[in-house]
C-alpha positions as CSV (number, residue, x, y, z in Angstrom):
1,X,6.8,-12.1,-2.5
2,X,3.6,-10.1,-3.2
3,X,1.2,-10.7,-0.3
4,X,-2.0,-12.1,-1.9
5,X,-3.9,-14.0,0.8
6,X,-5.3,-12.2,3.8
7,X,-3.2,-13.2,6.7
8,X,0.0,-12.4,4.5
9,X,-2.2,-9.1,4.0
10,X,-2.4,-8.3,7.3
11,X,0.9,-9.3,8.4
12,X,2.1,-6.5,6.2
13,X,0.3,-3.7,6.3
14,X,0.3,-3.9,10.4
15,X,4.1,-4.1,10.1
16,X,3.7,-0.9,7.8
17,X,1.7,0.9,10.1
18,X,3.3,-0.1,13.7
19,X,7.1,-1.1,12.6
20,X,9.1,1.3,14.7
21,X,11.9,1.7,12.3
22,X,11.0,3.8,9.2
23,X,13.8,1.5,7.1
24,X,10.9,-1.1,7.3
25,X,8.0,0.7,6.5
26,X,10.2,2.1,3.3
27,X,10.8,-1.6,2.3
28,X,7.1,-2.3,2.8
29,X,6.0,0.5,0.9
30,X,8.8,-0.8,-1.9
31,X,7.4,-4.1,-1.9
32,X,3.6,-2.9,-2.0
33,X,4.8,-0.8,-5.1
34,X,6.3,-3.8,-6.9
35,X,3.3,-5.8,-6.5
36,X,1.3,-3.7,-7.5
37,X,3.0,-2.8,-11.0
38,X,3.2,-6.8,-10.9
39,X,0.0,-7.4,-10.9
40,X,-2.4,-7.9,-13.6
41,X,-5.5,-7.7,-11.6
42,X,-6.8,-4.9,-9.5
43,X,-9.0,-7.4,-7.7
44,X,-5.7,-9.3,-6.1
45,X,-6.0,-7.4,-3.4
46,X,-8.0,-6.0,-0.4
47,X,-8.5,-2.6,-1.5
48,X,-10.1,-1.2,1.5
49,X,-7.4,-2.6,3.6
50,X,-4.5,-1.7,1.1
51,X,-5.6,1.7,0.8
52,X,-6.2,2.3,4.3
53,X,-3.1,1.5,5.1
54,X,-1.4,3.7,2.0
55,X,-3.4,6.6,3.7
56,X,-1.8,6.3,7.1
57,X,1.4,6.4,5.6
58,X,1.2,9.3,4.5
59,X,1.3,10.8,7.8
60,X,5.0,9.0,8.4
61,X,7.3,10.5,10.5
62,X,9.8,10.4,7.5
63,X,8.9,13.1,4.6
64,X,10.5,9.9,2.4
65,X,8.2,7.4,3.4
66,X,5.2,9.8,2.8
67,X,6.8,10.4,-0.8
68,X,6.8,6.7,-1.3
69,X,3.3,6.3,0.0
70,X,1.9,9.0,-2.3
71,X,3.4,6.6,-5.4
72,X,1.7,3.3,-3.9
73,X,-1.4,5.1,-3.8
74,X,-1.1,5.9,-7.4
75,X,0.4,2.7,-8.4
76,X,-2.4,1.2,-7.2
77,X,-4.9,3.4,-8.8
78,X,-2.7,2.7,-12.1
79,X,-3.7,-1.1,-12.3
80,X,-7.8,-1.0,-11.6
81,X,-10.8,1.2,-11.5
82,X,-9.8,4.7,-10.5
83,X,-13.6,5.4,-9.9
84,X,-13.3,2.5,-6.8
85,X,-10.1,4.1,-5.6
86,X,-11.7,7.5,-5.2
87,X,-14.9,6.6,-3.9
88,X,-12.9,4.7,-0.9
89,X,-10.5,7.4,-0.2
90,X,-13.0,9.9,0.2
């Protein structure tokens, strides 16, 4: 279910960004979340791409949704280097 190679990458963080209905971007970021406390390896994924997308969510419509996006973030910083995390979201 975790998206691990590129294209499934990008498949999911455009429908994050761009989905219309705020039920899917919630599942998304749900999904993003699991993975992430899944994974063993902070180098599974694109963290550029993962992050940007994180970072747009949390200017969601839905005060939820930018709740949600604020615990990806830090799930994601919770499995690698939070040096690398930092240094790409400033």
């Amino acid at each position: 279910m975790c998206a691990h190679t590129l294209y499934e990458s990008e498949i999911v963080m455009s429908l994050l960004n761009n989905s219309a209905s705020w039920h899917v971007r919630e599942e998304l970021l749900n999904v993003l979340i699991h993975c992430f406390l899944k994974s063993k390896n902070f180098f599974e994924f694109d963290s550029y791409a993962i992050l940007e997308g994180l970072l747009k969510s949390l200017d969601d419509s839905k005060e939820r949704n930018r709740f949600i996006a604020l615990e990806a973030i830090v799930a994601f910083s919770s499995i690698g280097n939070k040096f690398s995390t930092k240094e790409i979201i400033y």
